[in-house]
C-alpha positions, 0 to 999 in steps of 0.5 A, spaced: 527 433 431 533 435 435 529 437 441 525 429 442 533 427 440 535 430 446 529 429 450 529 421 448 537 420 449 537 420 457 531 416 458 535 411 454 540 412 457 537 410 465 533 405 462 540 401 460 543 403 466 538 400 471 538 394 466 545 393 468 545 394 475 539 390 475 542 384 471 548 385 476 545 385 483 541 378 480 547 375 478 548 371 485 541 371 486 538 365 488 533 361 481 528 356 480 526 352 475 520 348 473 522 341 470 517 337 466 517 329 467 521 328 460 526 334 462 528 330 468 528 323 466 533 327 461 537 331 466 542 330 469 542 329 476 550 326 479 550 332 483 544 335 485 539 333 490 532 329 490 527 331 495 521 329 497 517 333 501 510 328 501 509 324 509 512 319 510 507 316 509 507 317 502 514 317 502 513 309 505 510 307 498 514 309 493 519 315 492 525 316 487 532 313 488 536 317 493 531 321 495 531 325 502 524 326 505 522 333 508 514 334 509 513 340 507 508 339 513 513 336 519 514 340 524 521 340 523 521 342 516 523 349 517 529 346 521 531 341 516 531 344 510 536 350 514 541 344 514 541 343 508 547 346 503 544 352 500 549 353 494 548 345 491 542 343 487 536 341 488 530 337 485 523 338 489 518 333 487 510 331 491 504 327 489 503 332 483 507 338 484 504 343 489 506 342 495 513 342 491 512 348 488 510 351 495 517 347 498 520 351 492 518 358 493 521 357 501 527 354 498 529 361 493 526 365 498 531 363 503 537 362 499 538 357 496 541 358 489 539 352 484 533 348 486 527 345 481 519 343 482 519 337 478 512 339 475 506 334 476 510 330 482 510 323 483 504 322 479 507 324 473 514 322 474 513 315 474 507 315 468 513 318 463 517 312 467 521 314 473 523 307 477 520 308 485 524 305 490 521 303 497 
């Protein structure tokens, strides 16, 4: 019995320790979160920032209040979204959710802190009852 005790004692041990090392490398790692329609009519959002990244088009015919339009699609994305503070928080929305959700995963990939996939896009947004602007 003595011998498993020793035997089990530094293998915990080394998990506890990349444990710790890996919640401290993370700690100033970027996230991303996905938020239904109702979590968002419920968020607070005075400090964030609200991106669409449909076309103009779109854009064009109804978008959220005090949304900047980024096509995920223009050529100009990758240098739009490199003028934009990586350290603020960011809401990301489209039509239904996946051309945000792909905007999203190139946000956390180059380095931004706090930014959110707003699931089901413009679609569900405004069935739970977000107001569009045009």
């Amino acid at each position: 019995m003595k011998k498993v005790f020793y035997l089990v004692i530094p293998v915990v041990l080394v998990i506890i320790g990349f444990n710790v090392f890996n919640n401290h490398s993370n700690a100033n790692s970027s996230s991303s979160c996905n938020l239904s329609a109702k979590d968002y009519v419920e968020v607070e959002k005075k400090d964030a920032i609200i991106i669409d990244v449909r076309t103009p088009q779109e854009f064009a015919q109804g978008h959220l209040e005090n949304a900047i339009q980024i096509d995920i699609y223009g050529r100009n994305f990758k240098q739009e979204m490199a003028k934009l503070d990586k350290n603020k928080k960011y809401f990301v929305y489209c039509k239904t959710g996946i051309r945000s959700r792909n905007a999203v995963n190139y946000m956390v990939q180059n380095g931004f802190k706090q930014v959110c996939n707003l699931e089901g896009g413009i679609n569900y947004l405004s069935r739970a009852g977000v107001k569009l602007v045009q």
